[in-house]
Steps between C-alpha positions, in 0.01 A plus 500: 500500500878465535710653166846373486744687318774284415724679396938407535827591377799289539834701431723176508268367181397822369132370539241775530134400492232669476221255661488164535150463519386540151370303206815470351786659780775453233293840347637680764914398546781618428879516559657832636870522652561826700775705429773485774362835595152427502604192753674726728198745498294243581767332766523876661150570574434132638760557765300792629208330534394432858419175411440361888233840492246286294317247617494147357205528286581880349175668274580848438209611283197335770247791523639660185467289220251226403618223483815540760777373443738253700864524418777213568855652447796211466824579504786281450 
């Protein structure tokens, strides 16, 4: 059994959901803006990711949590 966890935040929108895969998925949205500093926290630590040190399809909880967990990172 595959779990999905879909789960997104859009900063240009503000949209910030929960899951998508629910009964009713408007349940689980909401709007959040980050502060200017919360933006540039966020900015800071994605520059120092290695991001060419992952591998296309990245799970980083296989072997230590049930289910694992794929993650899909988009930045624009």
């Amino acid at each position: 059994m595959e779990y999905l966890w879909n789960s997104s935040y859009d900063s240009s929108t503000g949209r910030l959901v929960k899951t998508t895969d629910a009964t009713d998925p408007s349940l689980y949205e909401t709007t959040l803006f980050l502060s200017d500093e919360q933006a540039e926290t966020i900015f800071s630590l994605l520059q120092e990711l290695d991001l060419w040190s992952y591998p296309d399809e990245y799970n980083p909880t296989r072997g230590i949590s049930t289910p694992s967990r794929n993650l899909t990172l988009t930045v624009r």
